[in-house]
N, CA, C and O atoms as a DFTB+ gen file, in Angstrom:
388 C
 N C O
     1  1       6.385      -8.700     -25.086
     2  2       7.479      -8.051     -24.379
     3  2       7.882      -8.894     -23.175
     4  3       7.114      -9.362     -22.335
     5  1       9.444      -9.034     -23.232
     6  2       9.414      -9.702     -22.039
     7  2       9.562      -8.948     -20.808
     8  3       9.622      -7.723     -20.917
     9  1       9.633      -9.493     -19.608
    10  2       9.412      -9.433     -18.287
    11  2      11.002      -8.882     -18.111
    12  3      11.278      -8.130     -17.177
    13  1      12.218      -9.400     -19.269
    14  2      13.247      -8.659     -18.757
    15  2      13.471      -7.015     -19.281
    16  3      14.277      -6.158     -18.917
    17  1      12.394      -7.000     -20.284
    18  2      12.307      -5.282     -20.433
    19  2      11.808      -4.906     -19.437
    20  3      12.479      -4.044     -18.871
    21  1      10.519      -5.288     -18.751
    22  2       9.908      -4.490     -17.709
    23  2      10.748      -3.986     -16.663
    24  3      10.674      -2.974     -15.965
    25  1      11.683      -5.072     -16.731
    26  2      12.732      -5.234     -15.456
    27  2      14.034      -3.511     -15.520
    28  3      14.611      -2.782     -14.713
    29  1      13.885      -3.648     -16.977
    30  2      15.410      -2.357     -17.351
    31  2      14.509      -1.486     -17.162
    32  3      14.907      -0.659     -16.342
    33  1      12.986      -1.173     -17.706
    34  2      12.406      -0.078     -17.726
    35  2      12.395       0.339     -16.181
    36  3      12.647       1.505     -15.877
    37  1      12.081      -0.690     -15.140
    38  2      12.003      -0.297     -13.479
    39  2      13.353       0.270     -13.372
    40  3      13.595       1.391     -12.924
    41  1      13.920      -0.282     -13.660
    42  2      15.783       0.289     -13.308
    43  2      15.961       1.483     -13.560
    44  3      16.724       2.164     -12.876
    45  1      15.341       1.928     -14.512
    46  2      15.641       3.225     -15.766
    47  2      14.895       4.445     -15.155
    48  3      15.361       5.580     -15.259
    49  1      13.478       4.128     -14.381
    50  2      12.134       4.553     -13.805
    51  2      13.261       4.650     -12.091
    52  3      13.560       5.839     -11.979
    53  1      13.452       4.398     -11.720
    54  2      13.952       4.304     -10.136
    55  2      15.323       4.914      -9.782
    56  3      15.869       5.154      -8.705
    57  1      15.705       5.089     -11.132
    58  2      17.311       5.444     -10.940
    59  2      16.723       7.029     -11.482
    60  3      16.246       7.430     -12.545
    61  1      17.075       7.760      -9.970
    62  2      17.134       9.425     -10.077
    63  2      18.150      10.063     -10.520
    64  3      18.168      11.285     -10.664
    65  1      19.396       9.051     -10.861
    66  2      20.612       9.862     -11.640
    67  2      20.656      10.118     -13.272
    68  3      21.416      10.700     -14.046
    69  1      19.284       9.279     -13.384
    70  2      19.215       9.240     -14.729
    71  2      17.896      10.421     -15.585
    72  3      16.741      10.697     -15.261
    73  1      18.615      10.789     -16.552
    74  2      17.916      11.666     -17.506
    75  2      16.112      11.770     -17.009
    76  3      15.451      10.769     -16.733
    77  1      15.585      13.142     -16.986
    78  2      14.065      12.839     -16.368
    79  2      13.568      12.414     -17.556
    80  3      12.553      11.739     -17.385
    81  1      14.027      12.598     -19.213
    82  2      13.251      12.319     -20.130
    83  2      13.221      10.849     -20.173
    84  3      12.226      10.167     -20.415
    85  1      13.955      10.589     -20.014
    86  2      14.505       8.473     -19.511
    87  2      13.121       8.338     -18.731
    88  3      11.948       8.018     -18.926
    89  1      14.014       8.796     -17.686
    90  2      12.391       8.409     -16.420
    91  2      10.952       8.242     -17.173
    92  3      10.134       7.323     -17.222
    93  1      10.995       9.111     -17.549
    94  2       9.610       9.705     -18.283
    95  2       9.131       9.172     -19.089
    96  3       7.923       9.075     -19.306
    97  1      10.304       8.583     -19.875
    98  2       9.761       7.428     -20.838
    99  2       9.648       5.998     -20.260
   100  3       8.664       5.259     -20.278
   101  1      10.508       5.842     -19.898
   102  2      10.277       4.524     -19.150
   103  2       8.945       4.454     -18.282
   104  3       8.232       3.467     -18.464
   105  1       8.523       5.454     -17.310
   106  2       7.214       5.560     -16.950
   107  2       6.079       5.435     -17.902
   108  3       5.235       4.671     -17.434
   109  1       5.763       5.891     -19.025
   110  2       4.867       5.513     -19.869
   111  2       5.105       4.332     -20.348
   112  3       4.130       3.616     -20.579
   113  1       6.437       3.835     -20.615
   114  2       6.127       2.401     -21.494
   115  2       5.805       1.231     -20.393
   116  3       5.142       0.246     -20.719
   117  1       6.342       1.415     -19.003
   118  2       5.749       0.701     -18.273
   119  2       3.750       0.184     -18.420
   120  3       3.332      -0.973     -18.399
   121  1       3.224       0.969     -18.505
   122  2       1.975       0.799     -18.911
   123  2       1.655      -0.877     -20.106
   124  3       0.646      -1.518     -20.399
   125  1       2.848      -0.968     -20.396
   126  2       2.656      -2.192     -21.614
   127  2       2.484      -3.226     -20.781
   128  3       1.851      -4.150     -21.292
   129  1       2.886      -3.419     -19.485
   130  2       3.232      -4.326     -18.809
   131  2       2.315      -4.844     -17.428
   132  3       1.479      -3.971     -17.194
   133  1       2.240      -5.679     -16.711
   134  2       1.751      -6.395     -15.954
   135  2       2.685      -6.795     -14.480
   136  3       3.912      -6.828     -14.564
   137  1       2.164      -7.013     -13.487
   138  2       2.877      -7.325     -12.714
   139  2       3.396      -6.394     -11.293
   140  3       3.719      -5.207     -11.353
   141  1       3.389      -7.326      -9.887
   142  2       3.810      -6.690      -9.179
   143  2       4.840      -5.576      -8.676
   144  3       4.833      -4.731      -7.780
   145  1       5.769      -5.992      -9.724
   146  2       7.192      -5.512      -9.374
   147  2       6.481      -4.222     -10.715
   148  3       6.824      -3.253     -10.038
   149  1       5.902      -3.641     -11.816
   150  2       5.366      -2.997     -12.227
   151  2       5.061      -2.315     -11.484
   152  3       5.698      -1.302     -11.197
   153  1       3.862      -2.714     -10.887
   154  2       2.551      -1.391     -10.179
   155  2       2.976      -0.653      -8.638
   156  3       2.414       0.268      -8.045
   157  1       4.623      -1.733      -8.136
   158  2       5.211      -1.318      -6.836
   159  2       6.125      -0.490      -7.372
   160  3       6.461       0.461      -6.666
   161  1       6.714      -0.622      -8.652
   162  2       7.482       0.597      -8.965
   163  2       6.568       2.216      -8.928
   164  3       6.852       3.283      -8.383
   165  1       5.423       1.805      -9.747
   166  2       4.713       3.164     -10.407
   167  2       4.396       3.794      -9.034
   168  3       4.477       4.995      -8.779
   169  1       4.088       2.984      -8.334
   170  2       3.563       4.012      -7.109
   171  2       4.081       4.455      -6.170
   172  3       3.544       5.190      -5.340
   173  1       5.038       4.126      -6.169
   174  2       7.048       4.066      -5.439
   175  2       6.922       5.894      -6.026
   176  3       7.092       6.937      -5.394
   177  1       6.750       5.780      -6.704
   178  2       6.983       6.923      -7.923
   179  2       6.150       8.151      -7.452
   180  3       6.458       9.276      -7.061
   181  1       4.836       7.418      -7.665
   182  2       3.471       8.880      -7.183
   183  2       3.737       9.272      -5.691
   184  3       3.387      10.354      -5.220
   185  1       4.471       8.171      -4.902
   186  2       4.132       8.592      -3.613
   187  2       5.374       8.802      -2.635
   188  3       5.548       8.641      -1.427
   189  1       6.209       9.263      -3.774
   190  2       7.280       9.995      -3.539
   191  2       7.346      11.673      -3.625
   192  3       7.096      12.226      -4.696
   193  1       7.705      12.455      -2.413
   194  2       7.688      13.841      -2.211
   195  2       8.682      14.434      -2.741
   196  3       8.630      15.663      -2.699
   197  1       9.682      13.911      -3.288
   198  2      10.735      14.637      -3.783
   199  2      10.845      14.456      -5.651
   200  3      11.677      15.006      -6.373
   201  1       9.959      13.712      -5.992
   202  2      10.027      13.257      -7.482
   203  2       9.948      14.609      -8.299
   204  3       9.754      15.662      -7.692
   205  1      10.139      14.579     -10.053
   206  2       9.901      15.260     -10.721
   207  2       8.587      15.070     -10.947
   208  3       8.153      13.919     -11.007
   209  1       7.731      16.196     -11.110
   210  2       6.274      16.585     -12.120
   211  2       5.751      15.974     -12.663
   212  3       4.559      15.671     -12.630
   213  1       7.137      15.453     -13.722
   214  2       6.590      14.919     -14.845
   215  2       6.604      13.368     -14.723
   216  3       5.772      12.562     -15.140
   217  1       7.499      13.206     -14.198
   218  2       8.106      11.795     -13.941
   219  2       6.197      10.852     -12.892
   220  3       5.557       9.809     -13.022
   221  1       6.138      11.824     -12.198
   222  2       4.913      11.134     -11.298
   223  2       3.889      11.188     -12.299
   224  3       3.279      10.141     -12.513
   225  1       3.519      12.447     -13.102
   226  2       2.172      12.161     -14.096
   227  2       2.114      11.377     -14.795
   228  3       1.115      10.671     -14.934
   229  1       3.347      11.247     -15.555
   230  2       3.354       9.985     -16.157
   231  2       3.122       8.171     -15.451
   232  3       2.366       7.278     -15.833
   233  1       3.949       8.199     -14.525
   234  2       3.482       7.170     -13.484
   235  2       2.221       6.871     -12.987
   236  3       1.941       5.680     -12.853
   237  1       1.474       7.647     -12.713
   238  2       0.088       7.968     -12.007
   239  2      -0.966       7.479     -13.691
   240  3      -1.915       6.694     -13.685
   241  1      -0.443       8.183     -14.891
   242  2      -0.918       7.396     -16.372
   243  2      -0.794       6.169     -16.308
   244  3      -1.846       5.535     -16.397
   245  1       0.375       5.458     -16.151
   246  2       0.538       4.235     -16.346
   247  2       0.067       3.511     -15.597
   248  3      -0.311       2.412     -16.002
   249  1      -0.088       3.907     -14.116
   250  2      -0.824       3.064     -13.302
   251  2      -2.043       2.706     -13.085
   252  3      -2.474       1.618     -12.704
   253  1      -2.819       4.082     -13.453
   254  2      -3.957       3.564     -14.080
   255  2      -4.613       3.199     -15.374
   256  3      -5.838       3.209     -15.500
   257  1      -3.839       2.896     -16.275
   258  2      -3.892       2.624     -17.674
   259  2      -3.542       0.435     -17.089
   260  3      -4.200      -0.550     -17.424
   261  1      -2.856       0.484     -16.592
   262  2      -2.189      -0.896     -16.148
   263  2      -3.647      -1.572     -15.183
   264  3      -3.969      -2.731     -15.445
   265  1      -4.083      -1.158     -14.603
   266  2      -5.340      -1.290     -13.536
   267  2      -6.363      -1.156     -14.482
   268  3      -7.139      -2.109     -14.413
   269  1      -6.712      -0.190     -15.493
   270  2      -7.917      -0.304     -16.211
   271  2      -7.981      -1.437     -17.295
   272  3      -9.031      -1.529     -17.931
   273  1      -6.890      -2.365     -17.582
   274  2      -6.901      -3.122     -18.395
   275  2      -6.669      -4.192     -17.639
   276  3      -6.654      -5.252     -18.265
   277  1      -6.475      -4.258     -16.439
   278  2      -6.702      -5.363     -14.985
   279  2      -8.232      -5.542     -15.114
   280  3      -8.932      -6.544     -15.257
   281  1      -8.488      -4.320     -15.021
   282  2     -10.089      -4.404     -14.463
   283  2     -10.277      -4.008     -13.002
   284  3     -11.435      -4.198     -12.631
   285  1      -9.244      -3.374     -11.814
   286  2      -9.006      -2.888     -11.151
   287  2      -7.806      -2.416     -10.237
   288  3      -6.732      -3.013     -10.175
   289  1      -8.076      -1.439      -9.641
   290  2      -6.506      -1.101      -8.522
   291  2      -6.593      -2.455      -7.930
   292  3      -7.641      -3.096      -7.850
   293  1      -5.095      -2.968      -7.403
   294  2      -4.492      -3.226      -6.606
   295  2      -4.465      -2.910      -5.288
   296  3      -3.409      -2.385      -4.936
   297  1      -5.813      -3.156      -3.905
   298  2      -6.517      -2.196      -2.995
   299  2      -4.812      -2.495      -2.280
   300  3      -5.080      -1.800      -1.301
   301  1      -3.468      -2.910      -2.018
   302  2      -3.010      -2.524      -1.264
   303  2      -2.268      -1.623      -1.654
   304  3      -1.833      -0.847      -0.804
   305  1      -1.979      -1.487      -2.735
   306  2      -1.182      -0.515      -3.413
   307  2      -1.948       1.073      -3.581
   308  3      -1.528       2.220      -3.423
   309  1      -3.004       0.613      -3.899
   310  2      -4.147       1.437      -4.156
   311  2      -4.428       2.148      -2.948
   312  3      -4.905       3.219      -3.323
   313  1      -4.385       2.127      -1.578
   314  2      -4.301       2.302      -0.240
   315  2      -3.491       3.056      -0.464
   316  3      -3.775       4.253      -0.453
   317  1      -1.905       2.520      -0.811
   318  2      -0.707       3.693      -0.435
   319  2      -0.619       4.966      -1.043
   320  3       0.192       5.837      -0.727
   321  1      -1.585       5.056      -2.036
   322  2      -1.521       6.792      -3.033
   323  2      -2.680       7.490      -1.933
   324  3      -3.734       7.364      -1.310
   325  1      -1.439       8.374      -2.304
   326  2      -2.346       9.890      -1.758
   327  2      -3.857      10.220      -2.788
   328  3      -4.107      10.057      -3.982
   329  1      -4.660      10.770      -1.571
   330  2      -5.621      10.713      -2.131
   331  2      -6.269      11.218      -3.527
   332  3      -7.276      11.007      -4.203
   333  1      -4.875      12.159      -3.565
   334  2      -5.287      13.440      -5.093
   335  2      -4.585      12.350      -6.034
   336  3      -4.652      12.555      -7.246
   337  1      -4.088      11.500      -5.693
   338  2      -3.638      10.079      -6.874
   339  2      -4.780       9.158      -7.174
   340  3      -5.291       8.965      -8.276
   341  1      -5.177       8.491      -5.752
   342  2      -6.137       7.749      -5.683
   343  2      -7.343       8.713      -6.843
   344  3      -7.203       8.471      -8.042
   345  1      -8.075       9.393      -6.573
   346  2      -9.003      10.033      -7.307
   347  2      -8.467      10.096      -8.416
   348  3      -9.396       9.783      -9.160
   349  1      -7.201      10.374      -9.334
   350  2      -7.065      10.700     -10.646
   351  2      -6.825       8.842     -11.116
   352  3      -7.512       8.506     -12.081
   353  1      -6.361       8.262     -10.793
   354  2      -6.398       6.890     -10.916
   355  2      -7.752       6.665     -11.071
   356  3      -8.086       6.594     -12.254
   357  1      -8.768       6.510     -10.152
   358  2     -10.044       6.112     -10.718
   359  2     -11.077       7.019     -11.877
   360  3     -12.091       6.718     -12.506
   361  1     -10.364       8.066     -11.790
   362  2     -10.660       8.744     -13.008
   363  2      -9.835       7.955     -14.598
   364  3     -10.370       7.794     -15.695
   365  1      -8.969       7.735     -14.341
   366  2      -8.082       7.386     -15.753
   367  2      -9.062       5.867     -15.717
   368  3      -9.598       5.594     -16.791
   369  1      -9.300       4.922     -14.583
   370  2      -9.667       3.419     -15.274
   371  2     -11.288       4.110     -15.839
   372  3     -11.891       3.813     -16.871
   373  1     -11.621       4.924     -14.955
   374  2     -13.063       4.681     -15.879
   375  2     -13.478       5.215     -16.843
   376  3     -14.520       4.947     -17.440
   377  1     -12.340       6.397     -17.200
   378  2     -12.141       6.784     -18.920
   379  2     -11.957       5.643     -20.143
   380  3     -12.391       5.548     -21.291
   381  1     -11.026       4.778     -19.233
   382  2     -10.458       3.913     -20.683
   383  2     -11.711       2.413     -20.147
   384  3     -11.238       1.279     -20.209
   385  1     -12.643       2.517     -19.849
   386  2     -13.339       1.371     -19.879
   387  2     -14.716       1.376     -20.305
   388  3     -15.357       0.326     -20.333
């Protein structure tokens, strides 16, 4: 996959005018992917107060699905989630490892 899908999926993921099922999907398929501009979107996402439900669970999946196949968080990024993120994040890498 290239790096310019990751790129439409962030667009698709960030743009609040767009469909939450969009969002939603684009938040899970993000998970395929690698990269800064990736893991600054997903958490853009969790650690936003006004987001949809669904839109962050899914994000908060992908981010730690993306980190457990790293082999770890990203400690500055990893810093910026709230703590009830932080904890389900290290719950999701050490499920899938």
């Amino acid at each position: 996959m290239s790096s310019t899908t990751a790129e439409s999926l962030i667009q698709v993921l960030m743009n609040r005018s767009a469909d939450v099922s969009e969002r939603d999907d684009a938040a899970m398929d993000l998970e395929a992917f690698t990269g800064d501009a990736v893991t600054e979107a997903l958490a853009k996402v969790v650690t936003s107060s006004d987001e949809d439900d669904l839109v962050i669970e899914s994000a908060l999946e992908s981010l730690g699905g993306v980190w457990a196949r790293d082999g770890a968080p990203q400690k500055e990024i990893f810093a910026t989630l709230p703590i009830w993120a932080q904890e389900r994040v290290l719950g999701i890498i050490q499920a899938r490892q």
